[in-house]
C-alpha positions in Angstrom: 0.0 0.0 0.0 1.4 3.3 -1.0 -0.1 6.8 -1.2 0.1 10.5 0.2 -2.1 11.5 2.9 -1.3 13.2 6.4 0.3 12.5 9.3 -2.7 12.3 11.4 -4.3 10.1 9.0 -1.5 7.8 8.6 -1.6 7.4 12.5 -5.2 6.3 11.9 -4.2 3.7 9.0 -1.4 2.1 11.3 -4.0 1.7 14.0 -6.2 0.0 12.1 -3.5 -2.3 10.6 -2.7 -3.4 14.3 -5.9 -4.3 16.0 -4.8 -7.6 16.8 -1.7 -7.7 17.3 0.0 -8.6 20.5 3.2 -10.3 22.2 3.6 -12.6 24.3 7.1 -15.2 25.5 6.7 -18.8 24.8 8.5 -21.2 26.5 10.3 -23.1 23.7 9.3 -26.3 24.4 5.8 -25.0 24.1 6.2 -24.9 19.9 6.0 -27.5 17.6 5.6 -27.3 13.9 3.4 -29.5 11.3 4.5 -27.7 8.6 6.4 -24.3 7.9 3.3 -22.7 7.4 1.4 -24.5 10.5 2.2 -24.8 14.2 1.0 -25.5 17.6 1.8 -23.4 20.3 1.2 -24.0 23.4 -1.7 -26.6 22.4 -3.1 -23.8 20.3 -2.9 -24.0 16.0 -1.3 -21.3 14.7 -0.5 -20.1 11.0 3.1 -19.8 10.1 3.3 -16.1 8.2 5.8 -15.6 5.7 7.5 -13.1 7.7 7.7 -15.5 10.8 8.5 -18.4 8.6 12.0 -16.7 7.4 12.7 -15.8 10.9 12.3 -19.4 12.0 14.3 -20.7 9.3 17.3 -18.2 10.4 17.0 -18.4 13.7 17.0 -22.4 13.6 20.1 -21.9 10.9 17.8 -24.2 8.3 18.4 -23.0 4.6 15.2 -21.2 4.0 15.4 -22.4 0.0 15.6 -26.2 1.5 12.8 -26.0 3.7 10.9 -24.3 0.8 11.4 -27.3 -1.3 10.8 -30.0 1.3 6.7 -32.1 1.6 5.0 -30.8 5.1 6.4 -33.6 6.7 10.4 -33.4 6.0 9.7 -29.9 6.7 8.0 -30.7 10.2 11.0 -33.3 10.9 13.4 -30.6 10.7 11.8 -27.8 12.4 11.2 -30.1 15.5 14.4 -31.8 15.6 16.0 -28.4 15.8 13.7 -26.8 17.9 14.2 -29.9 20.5 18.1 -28.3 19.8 17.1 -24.5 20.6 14.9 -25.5 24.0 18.8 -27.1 25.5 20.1 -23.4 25.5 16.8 -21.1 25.8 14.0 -21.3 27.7 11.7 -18.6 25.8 11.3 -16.9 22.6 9.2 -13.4 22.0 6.7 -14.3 19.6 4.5 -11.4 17.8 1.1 -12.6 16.8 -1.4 -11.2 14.2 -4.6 -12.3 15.2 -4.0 -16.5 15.4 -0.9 -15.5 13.1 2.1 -15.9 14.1 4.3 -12.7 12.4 7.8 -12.8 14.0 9.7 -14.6 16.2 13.1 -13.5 18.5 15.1 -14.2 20.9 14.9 -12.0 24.2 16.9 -9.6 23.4 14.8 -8.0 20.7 13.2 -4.9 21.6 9.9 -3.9 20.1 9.4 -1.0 18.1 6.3 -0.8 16.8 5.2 1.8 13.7 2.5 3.2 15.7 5.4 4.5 18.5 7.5 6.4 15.4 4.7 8.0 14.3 3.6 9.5 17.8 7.2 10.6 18.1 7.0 12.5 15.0 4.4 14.5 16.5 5.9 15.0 20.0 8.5 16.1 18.3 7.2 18.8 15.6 5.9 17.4 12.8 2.2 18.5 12.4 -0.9 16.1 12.3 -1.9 18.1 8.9 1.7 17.5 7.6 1.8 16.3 3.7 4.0 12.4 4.0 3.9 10.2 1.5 4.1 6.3 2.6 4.6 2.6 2.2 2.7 -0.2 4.1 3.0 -3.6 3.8 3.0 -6.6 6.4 6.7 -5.9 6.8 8.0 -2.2 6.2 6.6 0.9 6.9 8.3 4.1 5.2 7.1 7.8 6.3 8.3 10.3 4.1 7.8 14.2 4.7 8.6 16.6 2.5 9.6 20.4 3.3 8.6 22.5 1.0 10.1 25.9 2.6 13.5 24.4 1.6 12.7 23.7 -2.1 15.8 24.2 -4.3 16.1 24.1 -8.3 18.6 22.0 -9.9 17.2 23.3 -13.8 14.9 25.9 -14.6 11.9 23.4 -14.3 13.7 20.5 -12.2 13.2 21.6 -8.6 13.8 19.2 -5.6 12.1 19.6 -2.1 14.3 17.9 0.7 12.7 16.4 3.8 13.4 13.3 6.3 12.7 9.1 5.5 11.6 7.0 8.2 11.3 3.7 7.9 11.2 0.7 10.4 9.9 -3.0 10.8 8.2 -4.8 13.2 9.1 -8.1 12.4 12.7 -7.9 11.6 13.3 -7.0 7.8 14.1 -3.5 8.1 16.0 -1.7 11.5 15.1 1.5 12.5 16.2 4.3 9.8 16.2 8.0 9.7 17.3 9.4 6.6 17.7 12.2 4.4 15.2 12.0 0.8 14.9 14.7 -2.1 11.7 14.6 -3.4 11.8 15.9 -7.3 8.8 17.8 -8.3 9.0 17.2 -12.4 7.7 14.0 -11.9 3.4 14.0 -11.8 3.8 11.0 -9.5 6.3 12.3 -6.9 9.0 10.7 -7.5 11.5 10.0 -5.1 15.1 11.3 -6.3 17.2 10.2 -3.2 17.6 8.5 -0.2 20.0 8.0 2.4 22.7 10.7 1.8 22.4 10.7 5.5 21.1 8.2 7.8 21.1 7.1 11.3 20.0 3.2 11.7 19.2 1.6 14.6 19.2 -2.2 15.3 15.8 -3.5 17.6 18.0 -4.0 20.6 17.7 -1.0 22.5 15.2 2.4 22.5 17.4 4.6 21.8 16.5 5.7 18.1 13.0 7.3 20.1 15.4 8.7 23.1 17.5 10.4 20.4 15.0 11.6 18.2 15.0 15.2 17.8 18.5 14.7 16.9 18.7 12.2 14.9 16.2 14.4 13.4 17.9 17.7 13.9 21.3 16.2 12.2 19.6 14.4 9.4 17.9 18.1 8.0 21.4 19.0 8.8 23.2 16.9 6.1 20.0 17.2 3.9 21.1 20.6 3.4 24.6 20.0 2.3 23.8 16.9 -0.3 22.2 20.3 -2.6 25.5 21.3 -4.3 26.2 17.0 -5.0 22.5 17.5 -7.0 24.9 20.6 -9.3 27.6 18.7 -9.8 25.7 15.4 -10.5 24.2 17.5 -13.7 27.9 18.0 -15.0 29.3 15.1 -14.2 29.4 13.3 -17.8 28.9 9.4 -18.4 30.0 8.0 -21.2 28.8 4.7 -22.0 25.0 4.3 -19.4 24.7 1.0 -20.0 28.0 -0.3 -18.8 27.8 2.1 -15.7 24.7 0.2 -14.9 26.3 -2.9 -14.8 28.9 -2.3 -12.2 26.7 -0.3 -10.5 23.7 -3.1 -9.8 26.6 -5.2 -9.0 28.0 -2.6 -6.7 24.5 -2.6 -5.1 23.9 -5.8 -5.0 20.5 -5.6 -7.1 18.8 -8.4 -7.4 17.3 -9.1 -11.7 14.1 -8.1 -11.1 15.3 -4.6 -9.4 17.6 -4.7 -12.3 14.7 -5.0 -14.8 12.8 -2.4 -13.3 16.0 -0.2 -13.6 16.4 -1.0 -17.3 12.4 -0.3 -18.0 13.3 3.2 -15.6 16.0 4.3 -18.4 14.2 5.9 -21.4 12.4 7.8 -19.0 15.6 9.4 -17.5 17.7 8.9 -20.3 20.6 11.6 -20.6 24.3 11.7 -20.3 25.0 12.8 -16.9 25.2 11.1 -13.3 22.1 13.0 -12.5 20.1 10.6 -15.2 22.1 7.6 -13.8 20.7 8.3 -10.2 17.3 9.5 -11.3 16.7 6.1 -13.7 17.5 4.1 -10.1 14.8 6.4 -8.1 12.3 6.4 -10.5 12.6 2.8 -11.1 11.8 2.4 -7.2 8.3 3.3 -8.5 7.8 0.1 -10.8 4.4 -1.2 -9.4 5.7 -5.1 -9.5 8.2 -4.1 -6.1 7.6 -4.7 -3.0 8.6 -1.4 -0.2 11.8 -3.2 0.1 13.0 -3.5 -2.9 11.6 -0.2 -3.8 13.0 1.2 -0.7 16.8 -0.7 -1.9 16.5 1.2 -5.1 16.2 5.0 -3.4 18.7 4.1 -0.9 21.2 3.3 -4.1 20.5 6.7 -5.8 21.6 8.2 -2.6 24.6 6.0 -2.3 25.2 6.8 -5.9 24.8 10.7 -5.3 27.4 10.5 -2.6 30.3 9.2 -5.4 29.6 12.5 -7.1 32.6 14.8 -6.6 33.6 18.2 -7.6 
């Protein structure tokens, strides 16, 4: 789900997301698994959700891909057998259920920080309820972005770029906490996002600090916003002479997987030019291919940032 609305509404939409969710330590011994998608905790059936399923798999150390493959049954055998293993050396896991889904799985010393808690410390911290932030909502990421327009800056005489913050987190351990720098490029009808994470603070769900330290994580992230602008110049005279190969090293160099790749390659004619700012704009504006998910779409800003960043004078 993606889309532009306010603050205050988007506080509403994450509510409604997580009635049912809740949290809750089960003894290890208290899980046992029929399938990868099915299991009984404590005496009570459960589904498996993909997000939980990936989390047992890692947190087990069984190839996901092999389990994948494997009938019910072989898949059963091993998540037992190794969760027999995990009960000698812990006596409790923190589960995060959806209803009668189970969503994630950790070990105690996750620490939960839930979407609904980043978007109340936006407000206690500033940010309006009737602020303009454009956002990505799925099962597993959610990515506030907020534009301010006061700082708008022009990089052509009709290309002008409005900087603001990125805030993205997970709940069920795909994405850590992130606070991050985005340039928001008004030529594009669709608001396309031209850059992320020229400056970034990340936070690993181990302690609270990223909501201690919010105002300045905040406060330093508008801070370096402001001095990516000249990089956006240069970018524009900064020739390249052969696009094609450029992409090549640079998916490799970013580790893009082929269908991010693809979606970059469909981006091209509509950026098409011969300077690094087409380069990072074709990356950015293929993060808005509808057949992503938000983190591979999120993986494609974050690489016209990183690619912005190699621009020098």
């Amino acid at each position: 789900m993606r889309g532009t609305t306010t603050l205050e509404a988007l506080v509403g939409r994450v509510h409604m997301q997580s009635r049912g969710n809740h949290d809750q330590a089960i003894p290890v011994s208290d899980i046992e698994f029929e399938s990868l998608g099915i299991a009984r905790i404590s005496g009570k059936e459960v589904a498996v959700l993909p997000s939980a399923q990936r989390l047992v798999a890692n947190k087990l150390r069984i190839p996901m891909t092999y389990l994948e493959r494997c009938p019910q049954d072989l898949q059963a055998h091993n998540l037992n057998h190794w969760v027999k293993e995990e009960a000698k050396g812990r006596e409790t896991l923190f589960c995060r259920f959806n209803g009668d889904g189970l969503r994630a799985v950790f070990t105690d010393r996750y620490t939960a920080i839930d979407h609904i808690e980043v978007l109340y410390a936006m407000l206690e911290h500033g940010i309006a309820p009737t602020q303009e932030v454009q956002f990505s909502l799925d099962d597993s990421i959610m990515l506030v972005k907020v534009p301010n327009y006061d700082r708008i800056f022009g990089v052509a005489p009709k290309d002008r770029i409005v900087p603001g913050v990125s805030l993205g987190n997970s709940e069920v351990g795909t994405l850590a906490f992130c606070l991050e720098a985005y340039f928001y490029r008004l030529i594009c009808s669709n608001g396309l996002i031209a850059l992320a994470a020229t400056a970034s603070s990340r936070f690993r769900h181990t302690s609270r600090k990223a909501l201690t330290e919010f105002p300045e994580l905040l406060g330093q992230v508008v801070a370096e916003s402001g001095r990516s602008q000249n990089q956006f110049m240069i970018s524009t005279q900064t020739p390249v002479a052969n696009p094609q190969e450029t992409f090549t090293r640079l998916n490799s160099q970013f580790l893009l997987t082929k269908k991010m790749a693809e979606a970059v390659e469909r981006a091209w004619p509509l950026e098409e030019g011969a300077t690094m700012f087409n380069v990072l704009n074709t990356y950015t504006r293929a993060a808005q291919d509808p057949a992503l998910d938000v983190e591979e779409s999120m993986h494609l800003e974050r690489t016209g940032g990183a690619i912005l960043g190699l621009v020098r004078q």
